[in-house]
C-alpha positions as CSV (number, residue, x, y, z in Angstrom):
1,X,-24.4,14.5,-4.2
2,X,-24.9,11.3,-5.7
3,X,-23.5,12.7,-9.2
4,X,-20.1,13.1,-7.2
5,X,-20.4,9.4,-5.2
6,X,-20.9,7.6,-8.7
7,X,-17.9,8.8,-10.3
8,X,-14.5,7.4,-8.1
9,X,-12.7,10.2,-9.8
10,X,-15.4,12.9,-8.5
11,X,-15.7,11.3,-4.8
12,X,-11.7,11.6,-4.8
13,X,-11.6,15.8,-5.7
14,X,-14.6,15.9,-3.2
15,X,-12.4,14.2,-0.8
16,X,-9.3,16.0,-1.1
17,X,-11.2,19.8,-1.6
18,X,-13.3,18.1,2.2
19,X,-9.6,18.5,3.2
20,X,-8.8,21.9,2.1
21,X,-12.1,23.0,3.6
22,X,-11.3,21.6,7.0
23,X,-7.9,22.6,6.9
24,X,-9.0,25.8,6.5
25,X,-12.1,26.1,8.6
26,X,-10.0,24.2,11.7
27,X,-7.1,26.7,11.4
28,X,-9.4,29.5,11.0
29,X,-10.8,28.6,14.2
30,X,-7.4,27.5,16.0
31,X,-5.3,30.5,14.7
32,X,-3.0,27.5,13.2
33,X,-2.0,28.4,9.9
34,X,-0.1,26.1,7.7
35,X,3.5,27.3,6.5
36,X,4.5,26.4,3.3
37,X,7.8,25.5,4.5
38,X,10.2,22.4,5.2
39,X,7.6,21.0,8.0
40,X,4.3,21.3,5.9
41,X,6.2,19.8,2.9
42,X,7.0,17.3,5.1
43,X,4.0,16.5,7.1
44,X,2.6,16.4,3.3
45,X,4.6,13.7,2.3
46,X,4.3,11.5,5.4
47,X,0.6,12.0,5.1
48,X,0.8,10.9,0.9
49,X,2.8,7.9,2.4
50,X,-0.2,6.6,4.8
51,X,-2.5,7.1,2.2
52,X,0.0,5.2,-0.2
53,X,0.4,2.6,2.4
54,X,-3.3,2.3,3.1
55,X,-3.9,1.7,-0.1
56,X,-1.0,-0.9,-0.2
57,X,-1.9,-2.9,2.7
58,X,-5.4,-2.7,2.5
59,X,-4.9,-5.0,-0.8
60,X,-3.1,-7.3,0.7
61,X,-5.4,-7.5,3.5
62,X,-8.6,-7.9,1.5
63,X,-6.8,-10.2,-1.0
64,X,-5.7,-12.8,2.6
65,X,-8.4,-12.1,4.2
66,X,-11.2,-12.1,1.3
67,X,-10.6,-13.2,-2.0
68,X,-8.0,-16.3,-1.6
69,X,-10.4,-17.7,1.2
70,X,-13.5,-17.2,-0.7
71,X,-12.2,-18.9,-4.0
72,X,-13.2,-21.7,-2.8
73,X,-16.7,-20.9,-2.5
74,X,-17.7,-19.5,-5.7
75,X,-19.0,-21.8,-8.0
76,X,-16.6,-22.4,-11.2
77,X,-18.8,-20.2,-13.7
78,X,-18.7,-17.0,-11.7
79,X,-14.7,-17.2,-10.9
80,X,-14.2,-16.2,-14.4
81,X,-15.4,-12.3,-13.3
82,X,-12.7,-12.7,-10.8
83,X,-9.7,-13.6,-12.5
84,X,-11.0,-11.4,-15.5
85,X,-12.5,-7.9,-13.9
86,X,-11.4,-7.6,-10.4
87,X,-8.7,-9.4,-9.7
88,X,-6.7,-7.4,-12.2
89,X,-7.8,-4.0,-11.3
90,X,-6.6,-4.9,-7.7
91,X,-3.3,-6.0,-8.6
92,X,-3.2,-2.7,-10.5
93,X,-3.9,-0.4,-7.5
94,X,-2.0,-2.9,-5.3
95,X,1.7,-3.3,-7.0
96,X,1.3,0.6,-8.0
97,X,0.1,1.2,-4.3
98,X,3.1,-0.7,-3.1
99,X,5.8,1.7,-5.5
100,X,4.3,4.9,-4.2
101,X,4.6,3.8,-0.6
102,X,7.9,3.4,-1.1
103,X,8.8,6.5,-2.7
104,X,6.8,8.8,-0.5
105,X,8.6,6.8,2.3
106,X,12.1,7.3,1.1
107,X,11.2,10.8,0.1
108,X,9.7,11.6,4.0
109,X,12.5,10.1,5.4
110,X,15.4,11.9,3.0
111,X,13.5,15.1,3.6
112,X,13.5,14.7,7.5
113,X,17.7,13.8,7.3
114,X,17.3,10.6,8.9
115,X,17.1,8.5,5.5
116,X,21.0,7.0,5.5
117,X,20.8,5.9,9.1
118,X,17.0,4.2,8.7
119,X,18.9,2.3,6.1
120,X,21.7,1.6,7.8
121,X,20.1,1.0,11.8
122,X,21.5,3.3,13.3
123,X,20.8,4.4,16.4
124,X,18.2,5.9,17.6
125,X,16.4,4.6,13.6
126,X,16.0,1.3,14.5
127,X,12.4,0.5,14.1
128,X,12.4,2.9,11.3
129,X,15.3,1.4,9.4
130,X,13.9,-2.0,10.6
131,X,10.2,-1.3,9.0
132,X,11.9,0.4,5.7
133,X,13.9,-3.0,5.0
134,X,11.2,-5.3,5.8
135,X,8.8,-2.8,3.3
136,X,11.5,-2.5,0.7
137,X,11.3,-7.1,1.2
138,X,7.9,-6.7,0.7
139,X,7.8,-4.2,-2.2
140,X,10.3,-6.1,-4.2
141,X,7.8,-9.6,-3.5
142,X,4.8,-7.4,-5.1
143,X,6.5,-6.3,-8.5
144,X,9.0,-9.5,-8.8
145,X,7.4,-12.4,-8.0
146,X,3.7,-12.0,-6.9
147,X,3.0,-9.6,-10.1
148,X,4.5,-12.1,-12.4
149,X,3.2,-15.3,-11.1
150,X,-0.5,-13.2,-11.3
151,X,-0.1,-12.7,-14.8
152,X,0.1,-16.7,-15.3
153,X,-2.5,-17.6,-13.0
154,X,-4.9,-14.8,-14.0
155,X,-4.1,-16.3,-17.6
156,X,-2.7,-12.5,-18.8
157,X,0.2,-14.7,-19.6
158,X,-0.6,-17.8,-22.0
159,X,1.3,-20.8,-19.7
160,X,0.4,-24.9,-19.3
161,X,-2.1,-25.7,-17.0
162,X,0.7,-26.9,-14.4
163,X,2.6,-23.6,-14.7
164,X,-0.6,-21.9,-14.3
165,X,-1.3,-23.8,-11.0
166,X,1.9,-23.7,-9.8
167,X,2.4,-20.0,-10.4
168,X,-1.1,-19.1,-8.5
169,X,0.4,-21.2,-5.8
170,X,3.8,-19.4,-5.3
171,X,1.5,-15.7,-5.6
172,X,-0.5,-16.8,-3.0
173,X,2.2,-17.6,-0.6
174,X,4.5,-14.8,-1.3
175,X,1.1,-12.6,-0.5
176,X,1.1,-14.8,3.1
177,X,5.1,-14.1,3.5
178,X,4.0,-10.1,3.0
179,X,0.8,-10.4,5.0
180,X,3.4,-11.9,7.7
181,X,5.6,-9.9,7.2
182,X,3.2,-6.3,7.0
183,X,2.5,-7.4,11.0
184,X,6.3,-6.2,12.6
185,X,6.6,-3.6,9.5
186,X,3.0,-1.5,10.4
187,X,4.8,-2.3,14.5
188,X,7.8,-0.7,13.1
189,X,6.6,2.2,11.1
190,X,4.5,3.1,14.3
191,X,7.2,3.1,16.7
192,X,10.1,5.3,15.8
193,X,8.1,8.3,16.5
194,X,6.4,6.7,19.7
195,X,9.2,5.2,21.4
196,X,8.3,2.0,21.6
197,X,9.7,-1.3,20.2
């Protein structure tokens, strides 16, 4: 076991064949079998979206609610394995993250028919339409001007020291505009298919 949980890449296929097996051992029990039709492939890609979107906000989350408030606190010589090692990989996961949550959701929502009248609000895809925009606001932040203003601050792009400052300034409250904004989009997202807004 701990050969799989030291590798990400093993505890990932463990994770995702712990799936299978469950899928199969509850519909083995149940009698629920799933078809390989329109409604699985569906169910699949709404389920690839959460994950996507987990992934996504969960960045955001820890970078608000973590790593800009603990900057502060780390002394100067240890910031450097920040801004070097993790800092990177995160923005990695997190603009990538943010690109597959919007495919899978514009793929989940073609595939269920409802896709033009999300992005259009029409009734009764409101909240969904709503949620899409304010995601597709958010998506455009993470790859056109957090992403870019990273690269200067995390020094992966040679600028002056004011440029440098100024551009970790202006990532740090576009991240606050999305971590704002990912508040009425996650509302959003949840209500269409629970009837509330």
């Amino acid at each position: 076991m701990a050969a799989i949980l030291q590798s990400l890449g093993r505890t990932i296929i463990a994770g995702v064949v712990l799936l299978i097996l469950l899928v199969l051992i509850v519909g083995g029990i149940t009698g629920a079998s799933p078809e390989m039709g329109h409604a699985w492939g569906a169910f699949i890609l709404r389920w690839l979206h959460v994950v996507c979107g987990i992934m996504w906000i969960g960045l955001l989350w820890y970078f608000n609610f973590v790593q800009i408030p603990s900057m502060p606190k780390i002394p100067d010589e240890q910031k450097p394995a920040i801004g070097k090692v993790i800092a990177p990989t995160a923005l990695f996961w997190f603009r990538w993250a943010a690109l597959a949550t919007v495919i899978t959701g514009i793929l989940v929502a073609a595939a269920n028919g409802y896709l033009a009248q999300a992005l259009t609000l029409t009734s009764p895809f409101h909240a969904i339409g709503i949620g899409m925009w304010i995601a597709l606001v958010m998506a455009f932040n993470v790859w056109f001007i957090i992403w870019p203003n990273q690269k200067k601050a995390l020094g992966i792009v040679t600028v002056e020291p004011e440029a440098k400052a100024a551009a970790a300034r202006l990532a740090m409250l576009t991240s606050r505009v999305n971590t704002m904004l990912s508040i009425p989009m996650l509302y959003m997202m949840v209500a269409q298919q629970n009837g509330g807004l």
